[in-house]
VEXRONU-481250 format. One record per residue: x negated, y, z negated of N, C-alpha, C in turn. Coordinates in steps of 0.02 Angstrom, whole numbers, plus 50000, padded with zeros to 5 digits. Each point is the difference from the previous one (the first is absolute). Layout:
XYZXYZXYZ/...
//
This chain:
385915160943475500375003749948499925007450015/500505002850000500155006950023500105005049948/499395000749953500345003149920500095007249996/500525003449989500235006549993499905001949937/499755005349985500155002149927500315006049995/500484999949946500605003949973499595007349983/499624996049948499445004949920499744995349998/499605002549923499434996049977500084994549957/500754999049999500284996449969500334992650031/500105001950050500464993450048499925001150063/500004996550041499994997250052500264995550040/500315002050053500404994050046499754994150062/500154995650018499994999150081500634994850006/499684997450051500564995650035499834991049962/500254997250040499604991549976499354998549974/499744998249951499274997650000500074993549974/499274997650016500014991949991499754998949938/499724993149982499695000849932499184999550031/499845000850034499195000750040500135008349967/500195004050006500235007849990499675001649935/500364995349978500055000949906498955003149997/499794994749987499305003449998499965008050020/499994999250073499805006950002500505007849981/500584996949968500375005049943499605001149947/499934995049968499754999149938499115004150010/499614999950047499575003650013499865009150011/500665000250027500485008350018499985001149904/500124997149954500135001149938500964999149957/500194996450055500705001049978500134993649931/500375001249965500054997049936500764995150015/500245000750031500464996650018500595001650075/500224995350016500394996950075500744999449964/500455004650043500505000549987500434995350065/500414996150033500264995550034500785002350001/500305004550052500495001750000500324997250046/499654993550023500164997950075500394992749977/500684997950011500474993949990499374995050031/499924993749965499614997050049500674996150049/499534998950054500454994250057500395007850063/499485002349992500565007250035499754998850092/499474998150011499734997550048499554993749994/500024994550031499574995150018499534999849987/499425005550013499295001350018500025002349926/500215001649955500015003749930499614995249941/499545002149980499844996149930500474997849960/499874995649957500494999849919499725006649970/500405001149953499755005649955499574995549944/500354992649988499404996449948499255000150028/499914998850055499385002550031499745005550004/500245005349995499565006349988500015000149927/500574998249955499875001449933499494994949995/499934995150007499254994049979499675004650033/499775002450052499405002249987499875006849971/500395005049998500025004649942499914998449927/500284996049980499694997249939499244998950003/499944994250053499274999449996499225004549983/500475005950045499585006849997500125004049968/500304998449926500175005049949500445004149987/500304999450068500735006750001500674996849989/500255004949958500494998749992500705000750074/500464993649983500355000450045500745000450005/500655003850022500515001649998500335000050040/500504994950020500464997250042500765005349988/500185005450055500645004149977500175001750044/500334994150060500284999450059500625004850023/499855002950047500625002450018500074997150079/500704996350003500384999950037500615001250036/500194995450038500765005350022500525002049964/499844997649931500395000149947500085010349979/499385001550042499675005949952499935003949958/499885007149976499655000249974500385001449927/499804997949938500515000649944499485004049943/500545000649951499485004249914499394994749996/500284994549985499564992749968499335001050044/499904999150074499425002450042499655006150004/500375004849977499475007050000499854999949908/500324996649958499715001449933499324995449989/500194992650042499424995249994499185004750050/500435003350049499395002150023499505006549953/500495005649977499895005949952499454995249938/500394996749986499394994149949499384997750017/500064996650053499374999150020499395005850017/500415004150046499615005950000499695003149929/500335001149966499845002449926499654997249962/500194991149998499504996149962499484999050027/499555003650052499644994750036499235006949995/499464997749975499465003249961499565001050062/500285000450053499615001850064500585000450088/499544999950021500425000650092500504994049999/500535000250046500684994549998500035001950076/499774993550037500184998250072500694995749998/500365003350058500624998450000500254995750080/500344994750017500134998750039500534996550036/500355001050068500534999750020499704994750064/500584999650052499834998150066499655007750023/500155005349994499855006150046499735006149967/500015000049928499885003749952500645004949970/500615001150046500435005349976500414998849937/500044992449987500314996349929499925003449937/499254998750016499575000749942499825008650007/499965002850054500195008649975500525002549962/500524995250024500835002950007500094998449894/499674992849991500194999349911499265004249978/499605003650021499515002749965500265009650004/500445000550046500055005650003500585001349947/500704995850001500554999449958499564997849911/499574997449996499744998749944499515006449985/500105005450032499535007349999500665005149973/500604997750003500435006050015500135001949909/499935007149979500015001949957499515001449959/499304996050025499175000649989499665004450052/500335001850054499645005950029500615002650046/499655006150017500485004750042500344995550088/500654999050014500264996450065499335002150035/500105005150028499365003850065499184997449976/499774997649938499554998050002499954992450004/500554995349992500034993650016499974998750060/500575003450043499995000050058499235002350041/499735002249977499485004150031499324994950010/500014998249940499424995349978500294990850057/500724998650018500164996250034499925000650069/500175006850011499775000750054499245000050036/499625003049956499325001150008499604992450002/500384993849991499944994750017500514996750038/500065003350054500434997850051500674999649983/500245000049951500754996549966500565004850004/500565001750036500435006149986500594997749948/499865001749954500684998949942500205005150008/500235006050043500225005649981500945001449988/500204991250032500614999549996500154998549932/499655000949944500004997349932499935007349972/499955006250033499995004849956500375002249945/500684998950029500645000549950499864996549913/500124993550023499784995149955499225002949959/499655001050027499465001649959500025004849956/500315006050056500205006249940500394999049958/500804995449984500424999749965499574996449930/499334996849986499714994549946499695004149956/
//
């Protein structure tokens, strides 16, 4: 698991398994966000399997897939929620991590300055800077 962090608030990576889950839940995160369609590759968990064992380990868990369908209001408001409702750190995850930047950064727009979303994405590897427009217009 390759975990990037945004802030002190969320955090990204790529795939994790439910072996993972523990040592999230050890990092202190309060809940696993699942932005990943299951069935997207072979080698891919169920998402009922990471949510069973996220449950197991107390965290709450949130299935808010984006696929080729992409990205819509309904997915960046479910994500803005979670982020907001959630009484500690929110690990977020994709196949690669940029999913789960891309609805955490659009679920930022109008809560902080474009140049500081972008900044904080970048500073974890992530370039949303093609989202500047969009960010500034929220």
């Amino acid at each position: 698991m390759d975990l990037k962090r945004i802030n002190d608030h969320v955090s990204v990576s790529g795939q994790i398994s439910p072996e993972d889950v523990a040592t999230l839940k050890s990092l202190g995160f309060v809940a696993i966000v699942n932005n990943r369609p299951d069935g997207e590759s072979p080698d891919q968990p169920a998402g009922d399997e990471i949510e069973a064992a996220a449950k197991a380990a107390g965290l709450a868990y949130h299935a808010i897939p984006l696929g080729r369908e992409g990205v819509n209001a309904d997915l960046v408001e479910k994500t803005k929620a979670v982020i907001e409702g959630s009484d500690g750190p929110v690990f977020c995850f994709c196949r690669s991590g940029t999913r789960s930047t891309t609805l955490w950064a659009l679920s930022q727009a109008g809560e902080m300055d474009a140049s500081e979303i972008i900044s904080q994405a970048a500073e974890a590897g992530y370039d949303m800077s093609h989202l500047a427009g969009i960010l500034s217009r929220s």
